[in-house]
N, C-alpha and C positions, 0 to 999 in steps of 0.2 A: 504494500500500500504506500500512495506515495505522499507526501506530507501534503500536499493540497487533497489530495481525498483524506485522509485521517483529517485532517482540519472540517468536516465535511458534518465529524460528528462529536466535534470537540465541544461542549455545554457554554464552553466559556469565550467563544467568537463570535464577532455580530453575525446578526443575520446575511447582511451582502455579502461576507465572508463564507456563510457557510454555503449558502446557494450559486456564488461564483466556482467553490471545487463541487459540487454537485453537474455542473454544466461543463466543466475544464476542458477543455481537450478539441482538437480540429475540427471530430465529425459530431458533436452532441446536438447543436445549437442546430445544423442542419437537419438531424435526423428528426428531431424533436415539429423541425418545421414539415417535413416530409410525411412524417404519422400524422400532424394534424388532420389531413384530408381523409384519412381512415387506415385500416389494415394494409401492411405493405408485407410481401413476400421478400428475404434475404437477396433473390438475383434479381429483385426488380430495383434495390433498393442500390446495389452493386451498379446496375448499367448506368444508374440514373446518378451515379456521384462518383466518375472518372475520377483517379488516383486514389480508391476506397482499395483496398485489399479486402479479402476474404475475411484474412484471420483479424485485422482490425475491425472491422463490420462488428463480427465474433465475438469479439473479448469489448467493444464499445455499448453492444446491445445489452451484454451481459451485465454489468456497468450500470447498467441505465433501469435494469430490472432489478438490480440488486438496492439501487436505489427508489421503485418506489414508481419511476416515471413509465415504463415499459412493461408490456402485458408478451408475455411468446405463447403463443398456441398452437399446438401441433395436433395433428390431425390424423388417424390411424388409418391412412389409405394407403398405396402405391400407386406410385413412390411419394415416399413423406414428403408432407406439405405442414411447412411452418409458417406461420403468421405471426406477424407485429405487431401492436398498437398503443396507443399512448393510455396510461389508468388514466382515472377521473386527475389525480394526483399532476401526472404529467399533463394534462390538458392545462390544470392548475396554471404549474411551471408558464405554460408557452402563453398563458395569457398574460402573466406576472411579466414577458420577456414584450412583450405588445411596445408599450413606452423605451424599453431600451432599443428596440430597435427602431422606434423612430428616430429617438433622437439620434444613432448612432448614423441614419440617413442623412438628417439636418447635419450633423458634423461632416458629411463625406463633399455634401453641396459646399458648403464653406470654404472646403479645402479645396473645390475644384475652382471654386469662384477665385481664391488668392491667387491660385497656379495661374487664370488664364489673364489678372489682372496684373502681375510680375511683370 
């Protein structure tokens, strides 16, 4: 575990703190946005997020279940069919992320505004 996830469940850190190592990592924030729209299968979720590997998919989904935000469903057919989805919990999360990502939109115009007014 790595100190931002241990931090994740430390009593004694703010909240931004605990919910920033809850979310850490390259592929969360996307994945998170990706289940919004419903149940996503593992190779649909691969085509759809170029330079994803397998085994980070794997251990990031895992991750995300272990925390609370992520539902996996498998399905006793042939060939096994797994499914993703966001808990009530994770839905939580992506609405809590709603304001962050605007503003972080508002911040991206600003900085393209200075670059083309240099």
């Amino acid at each position: 575990m790595t100190l931002t996830r241990s931090r994740a469940q430390d009593p004694n850190v703010c909240g931004v703190t605990a919910a920033i190592a809850v979310i850490d990592g390259k592929w969360k924030t996307v994945l998170l946005w990706f289940l919004e729209s419903g149940p996503r299968r593992p190779g649909e979720l691969l085509r759809r997020l170029p330079g994803l590997t397998e085994k980070v998919l794997t251990q990031t989904l895992r991750e995300m279940e272990g925390d609370g935000l992520v539902h996996r469903e498998v399905y006793d057919e042939r060939p096994l069919k797994t499914e993703y989805s966001l808990t009530e919990f994770g839905r939580d999360l992506s609405r809590a992320l709603e304001p962050l990502s605007d503003w972080g939109h508002r911040r991206l115009e600003l900085l393209a505004e200075s670059r083309s007014s240099a």
